[in-house]
C-alpha positions as CSV (number, residue, x, y, z in Angstrom):
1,X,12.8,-59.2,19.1
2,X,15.4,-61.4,18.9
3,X,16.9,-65.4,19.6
4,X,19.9,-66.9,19.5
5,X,19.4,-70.3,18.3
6,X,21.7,-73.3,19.5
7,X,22.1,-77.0,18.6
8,X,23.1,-79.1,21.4
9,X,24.0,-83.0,20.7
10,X,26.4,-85.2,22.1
11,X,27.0,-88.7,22.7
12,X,25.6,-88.0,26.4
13,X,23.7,-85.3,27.8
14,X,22.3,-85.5,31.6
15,X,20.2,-81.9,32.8
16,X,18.9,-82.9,36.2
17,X,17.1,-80.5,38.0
18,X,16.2,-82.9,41.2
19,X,19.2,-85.0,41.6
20,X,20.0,-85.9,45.6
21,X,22.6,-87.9,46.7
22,X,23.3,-90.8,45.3
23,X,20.6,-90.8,42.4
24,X,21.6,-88.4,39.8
25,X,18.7,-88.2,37.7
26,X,18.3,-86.5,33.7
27,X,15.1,-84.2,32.8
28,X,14.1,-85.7,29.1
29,X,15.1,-81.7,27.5
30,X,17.6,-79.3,28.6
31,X,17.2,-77.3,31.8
32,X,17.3,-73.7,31.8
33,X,19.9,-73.6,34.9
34,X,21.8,-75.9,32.7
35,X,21.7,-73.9,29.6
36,X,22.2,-70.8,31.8
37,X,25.3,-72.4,33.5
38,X,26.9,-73.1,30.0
39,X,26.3,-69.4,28.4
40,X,28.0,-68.2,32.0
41,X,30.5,-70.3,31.0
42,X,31.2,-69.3,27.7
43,X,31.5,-65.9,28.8
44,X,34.1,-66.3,31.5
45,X,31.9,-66.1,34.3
46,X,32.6,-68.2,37.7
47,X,30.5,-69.9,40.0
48,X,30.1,-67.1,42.4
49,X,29.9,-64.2,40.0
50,X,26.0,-62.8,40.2
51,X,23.7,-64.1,37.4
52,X,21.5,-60.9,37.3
53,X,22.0,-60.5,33.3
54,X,21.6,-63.9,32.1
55,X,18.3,-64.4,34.7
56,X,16.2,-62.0,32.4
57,X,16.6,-64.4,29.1
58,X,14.4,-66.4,28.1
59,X,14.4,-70.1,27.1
60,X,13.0,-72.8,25.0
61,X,13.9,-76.0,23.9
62,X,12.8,-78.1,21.2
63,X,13.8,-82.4,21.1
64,X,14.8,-83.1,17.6
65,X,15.6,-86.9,18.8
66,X,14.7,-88.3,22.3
67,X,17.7,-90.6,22.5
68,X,17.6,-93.2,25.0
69,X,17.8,-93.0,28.6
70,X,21.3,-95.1,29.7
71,X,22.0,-95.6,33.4
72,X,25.8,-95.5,34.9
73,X,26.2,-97.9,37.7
74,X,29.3,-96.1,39.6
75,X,31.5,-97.4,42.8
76,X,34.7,-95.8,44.1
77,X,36.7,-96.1,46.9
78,X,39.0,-94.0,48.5
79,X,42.8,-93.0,47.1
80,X,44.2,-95.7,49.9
81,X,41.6,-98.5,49.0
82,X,40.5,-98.4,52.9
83,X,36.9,-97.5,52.6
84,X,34.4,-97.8,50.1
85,X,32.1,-94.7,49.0
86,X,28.5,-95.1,48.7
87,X,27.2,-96.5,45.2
88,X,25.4,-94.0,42.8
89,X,23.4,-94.2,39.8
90,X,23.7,-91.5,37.3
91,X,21.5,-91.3,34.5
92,X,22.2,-89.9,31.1
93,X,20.4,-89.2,27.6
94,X,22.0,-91.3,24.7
95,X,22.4,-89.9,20.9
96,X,19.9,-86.8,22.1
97,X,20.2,-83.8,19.9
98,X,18.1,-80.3,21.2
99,X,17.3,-77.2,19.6
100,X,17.9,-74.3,22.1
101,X,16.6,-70.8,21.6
102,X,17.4,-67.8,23.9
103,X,15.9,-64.7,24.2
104,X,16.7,-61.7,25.2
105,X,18.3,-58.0,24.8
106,X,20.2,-58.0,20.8
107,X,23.4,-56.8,22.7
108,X,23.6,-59.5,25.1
109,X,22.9,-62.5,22.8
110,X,25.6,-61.0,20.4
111,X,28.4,-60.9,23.3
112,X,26.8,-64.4,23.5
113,X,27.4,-65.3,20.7
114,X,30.8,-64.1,20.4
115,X,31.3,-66.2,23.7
116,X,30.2,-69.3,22.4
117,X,32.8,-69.1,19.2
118,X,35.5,-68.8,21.8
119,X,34.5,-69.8,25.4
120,X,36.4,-68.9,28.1
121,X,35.9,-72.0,29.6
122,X,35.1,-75.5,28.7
123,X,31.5,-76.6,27.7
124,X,29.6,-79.2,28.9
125,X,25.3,-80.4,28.0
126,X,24.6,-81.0,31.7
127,X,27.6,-82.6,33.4
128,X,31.7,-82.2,33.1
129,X,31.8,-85.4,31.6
130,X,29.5,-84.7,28.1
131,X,30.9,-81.7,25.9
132,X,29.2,-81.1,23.3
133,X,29.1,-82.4,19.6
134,X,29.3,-80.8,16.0
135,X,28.3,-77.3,15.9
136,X,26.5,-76.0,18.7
137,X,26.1,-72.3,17.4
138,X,23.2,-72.1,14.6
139,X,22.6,-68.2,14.5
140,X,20.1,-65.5,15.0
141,X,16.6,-65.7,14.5
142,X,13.4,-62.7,14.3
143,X,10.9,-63.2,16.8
144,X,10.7,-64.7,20.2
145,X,11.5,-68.6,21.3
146,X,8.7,-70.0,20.1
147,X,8.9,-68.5,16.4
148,X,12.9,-68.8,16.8
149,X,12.0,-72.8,17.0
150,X,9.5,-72.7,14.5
151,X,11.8,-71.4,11.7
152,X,14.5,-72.9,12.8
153,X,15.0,-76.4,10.1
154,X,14.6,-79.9,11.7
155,X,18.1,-80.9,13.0
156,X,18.1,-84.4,13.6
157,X,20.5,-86.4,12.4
158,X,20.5,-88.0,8.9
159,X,19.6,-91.2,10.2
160,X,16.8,-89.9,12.1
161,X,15.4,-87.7,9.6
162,X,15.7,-90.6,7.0
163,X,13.4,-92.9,9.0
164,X,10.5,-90.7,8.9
165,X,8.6,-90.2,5.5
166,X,6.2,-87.3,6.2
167,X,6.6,-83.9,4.7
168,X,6.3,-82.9,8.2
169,X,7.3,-83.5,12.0
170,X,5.8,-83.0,15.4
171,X,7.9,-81.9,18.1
172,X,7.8,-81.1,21.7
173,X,8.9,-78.5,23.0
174,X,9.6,-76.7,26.8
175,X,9.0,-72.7,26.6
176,X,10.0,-70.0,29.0
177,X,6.5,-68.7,30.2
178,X,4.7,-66.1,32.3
179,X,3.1,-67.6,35.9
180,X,-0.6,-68.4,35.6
181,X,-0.5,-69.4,31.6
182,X,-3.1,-71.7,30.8
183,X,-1.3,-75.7,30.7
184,X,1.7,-74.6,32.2
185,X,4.1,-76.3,34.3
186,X,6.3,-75.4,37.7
187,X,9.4,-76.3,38.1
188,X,12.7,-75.5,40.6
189,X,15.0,-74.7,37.9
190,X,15.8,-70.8,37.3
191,X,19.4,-70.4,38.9
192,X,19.9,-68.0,41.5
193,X,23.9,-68.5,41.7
194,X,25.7,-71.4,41.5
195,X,28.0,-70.8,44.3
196,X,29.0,-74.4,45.3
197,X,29.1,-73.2,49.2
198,X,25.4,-72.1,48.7
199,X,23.7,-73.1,45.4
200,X,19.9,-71.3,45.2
201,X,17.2,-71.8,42.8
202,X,13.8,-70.4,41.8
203,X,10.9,-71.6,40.2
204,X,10.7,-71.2,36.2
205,X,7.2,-71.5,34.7
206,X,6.7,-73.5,31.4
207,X,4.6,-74.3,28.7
208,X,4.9,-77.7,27.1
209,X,3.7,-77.7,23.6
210,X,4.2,-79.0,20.2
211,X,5.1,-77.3,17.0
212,X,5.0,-78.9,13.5
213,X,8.4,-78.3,11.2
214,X,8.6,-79.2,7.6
215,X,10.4,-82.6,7.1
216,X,13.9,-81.1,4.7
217,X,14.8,-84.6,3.3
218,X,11.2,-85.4,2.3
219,X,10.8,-87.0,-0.9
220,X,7.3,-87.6,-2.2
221,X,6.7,-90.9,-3.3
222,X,9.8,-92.1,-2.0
223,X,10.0,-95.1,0.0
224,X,12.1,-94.7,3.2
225,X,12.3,-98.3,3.5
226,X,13.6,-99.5,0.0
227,X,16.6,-102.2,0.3
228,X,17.4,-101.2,-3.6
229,X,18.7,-97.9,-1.9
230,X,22.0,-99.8,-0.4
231,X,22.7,-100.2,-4.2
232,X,22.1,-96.4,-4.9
233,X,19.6,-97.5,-8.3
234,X,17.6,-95.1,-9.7
């Protein structure tokens, strides 16, 4: 068994998965139609090419950092300034970063891979208007999503990981997971197609849990809150 593991920060991210109208809402973690709809990008696919192979992976996330919710208050009118169009609120996640990891057949996530070093078409976390940050490919991990987030190393950034002084960190994560598991959750979020004359979605099944990592930049006895640091003194 096999996951390919993905990093996915940016200065804004939005995943909604119930936005109507003029309220375009965020989830708090990555959506699987949204992480879906980037892989199909990556490999070339278009909006009304079928789904059918990238349906059967399977998805988790992990938050490294939260970020902060920021909403965009947004007016337009139209190109001869005669009308005004309705006002909309769009939501987004500030200075998020998410560990992704897909599984599925070794064949597939290697042609995803491959796809992802050189997409075919631009990447976005969510929305057109947030590409993605730094380096979104981490690698191949043994074992299924949850053990793929579980080894994977906390990937925060610095700043984050430098405010916490514990060996360890707790983090949630959202897991791909049979119906009728014990705690789980239902949501409207497995993409059917994403033909914009005729958009469809299922429902995706998930477990919300936490996982402990170790912390890599603890220092025992260290003090994360020294001011004699600034001075780099030993």
């Amino acid at each position: 068994m096999t996951a390919l593991v993905l990093r996915l920060a940016a200065p804004l991210q939005s995943w909604g998965t119930s936005s109507r109208f003029t309220r375009r809402g965020t989830d708090l973690a990555p959506s699987r139609s949204g992480v879906i709809g980037l892989l199909a990008a990556a490999k070339g696919l278009s909006r009304v090419d079928p789904l059918d192979e990238l349906r059967d992976l399977r998805i988790g996330v992990r938050v490294e950092q939260a970020g902060q919710l920021e909403r965009d208050f947004q007016t337009a009118r139209t190109r001869d300034g005669s009308r005004s169009m309705p006002l909309s609120y769009r939501f987004y996640l500030a200075d998020a970063v998410f560990v992704v990891a897909v599984e599925g057949a070794t064949t597939l996530l290697d042609d995803l891979a491959a796809a992802l070093r050189r997409p075919a078409f631009p990447l976005f976390l969510g929305r057109r208007s947030c590409p993605p940050a730094g380096k979104l490919l981490v690698g191949m991990a043994t074992g299924d999503i949850k053990q793929a987030l579980t080894g994977t190393p906390w990937l925060a950034s610095p700043a984050i990981r430098r405010r916490h002084a514990a060996s360890q960190v707790r983090l949630d994560t959202v897991l791909d997971c049979p119906p009728g598991t014990p705690g789980s959750d239902t949501v409207r979020d497995d993409p059917i197609s994403f033909d914009p004359r005729h958009r469809q979605y299922g429902w995706r099944t998930v477990h919300r849990v936490p996982i402990t990592v170790p912390n890599p930049d603890h220092r025992p006895g260290h003090d994360p809150h020294d001011p004699m640091d600034l001075l780099e003194c030993t």
